[in-house]
C-alpha positions in Angstrom: 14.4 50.7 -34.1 12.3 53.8 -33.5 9.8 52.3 -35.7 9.5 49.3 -34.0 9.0 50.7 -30.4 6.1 52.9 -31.7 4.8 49.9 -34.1 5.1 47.7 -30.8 3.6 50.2 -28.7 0.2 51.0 -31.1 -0.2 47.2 -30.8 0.6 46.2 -27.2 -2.1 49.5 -26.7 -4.9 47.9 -28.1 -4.8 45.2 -25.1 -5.3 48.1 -22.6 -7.8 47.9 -19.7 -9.8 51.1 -18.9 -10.9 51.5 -15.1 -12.8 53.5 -13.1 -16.2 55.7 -13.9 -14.4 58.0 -16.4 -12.6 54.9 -18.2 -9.1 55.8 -17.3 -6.0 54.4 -19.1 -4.7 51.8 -16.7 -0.8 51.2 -17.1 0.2 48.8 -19.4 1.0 45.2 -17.9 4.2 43.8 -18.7 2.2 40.2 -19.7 0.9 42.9 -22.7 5.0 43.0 -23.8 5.6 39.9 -23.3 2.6 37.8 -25.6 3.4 40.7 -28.4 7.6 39.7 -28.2 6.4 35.7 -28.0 4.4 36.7 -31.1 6.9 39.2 -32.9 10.4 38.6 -31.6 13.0 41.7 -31.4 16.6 41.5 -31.3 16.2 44.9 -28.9 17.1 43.6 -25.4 13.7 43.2 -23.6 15.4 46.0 -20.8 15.2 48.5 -23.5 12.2 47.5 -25.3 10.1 47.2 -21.8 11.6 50.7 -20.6 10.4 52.4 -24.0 7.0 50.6 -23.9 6.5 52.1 -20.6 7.8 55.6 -21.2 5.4 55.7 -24.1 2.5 54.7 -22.1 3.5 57.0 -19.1 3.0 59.8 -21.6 0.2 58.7 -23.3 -1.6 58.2 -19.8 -0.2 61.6 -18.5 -1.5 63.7 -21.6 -5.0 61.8 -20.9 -5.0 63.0 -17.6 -4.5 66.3 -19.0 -6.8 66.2 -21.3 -9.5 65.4 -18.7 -8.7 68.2 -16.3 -9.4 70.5 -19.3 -12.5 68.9 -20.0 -13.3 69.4 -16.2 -11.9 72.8 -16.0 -14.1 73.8 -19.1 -17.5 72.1 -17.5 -17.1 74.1 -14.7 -15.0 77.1 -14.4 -13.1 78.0 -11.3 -15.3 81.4 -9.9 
């Protein structure tokens, strides 16, 4: 099952949009989940499948954030 999710998720990720100057992650839409189940059906109730999608993806975006405010902090260094 684990398997799946993360399978799921790699693929449902390519479909992401990227928004603003810096090209930030926007949230996965749930039209994303729902053409990759009409393409590969699961028997894991689409609650459970949707809610792991989207705490995968609420990671992923918050470790992105991160990952800029480094990159910011490093470019220029609090005095």
């Amino acid at each position: 099952m684990v398997a799946e999710i993360l399978e799921a998720y790699g693929h449902i990720g390519r479909s992401r949009q990227y928004v603003g100057m810096v090209g930030a992650p926007a949230p996965i839409a749930p039209s994303a989940i729902a053409e990759y189940l009409d393409r590969y059906p699961s028997v894991i109730c689409r609650e459970e499948f949707d809610a792991a999608i989207f705490a995968l993806d609420d990671e992923f975006r918050k470790r992105w954030d991160e990952q800029q405010e480094k990159a910011a902090e490093k470019k220029n260094p609090k005095k």
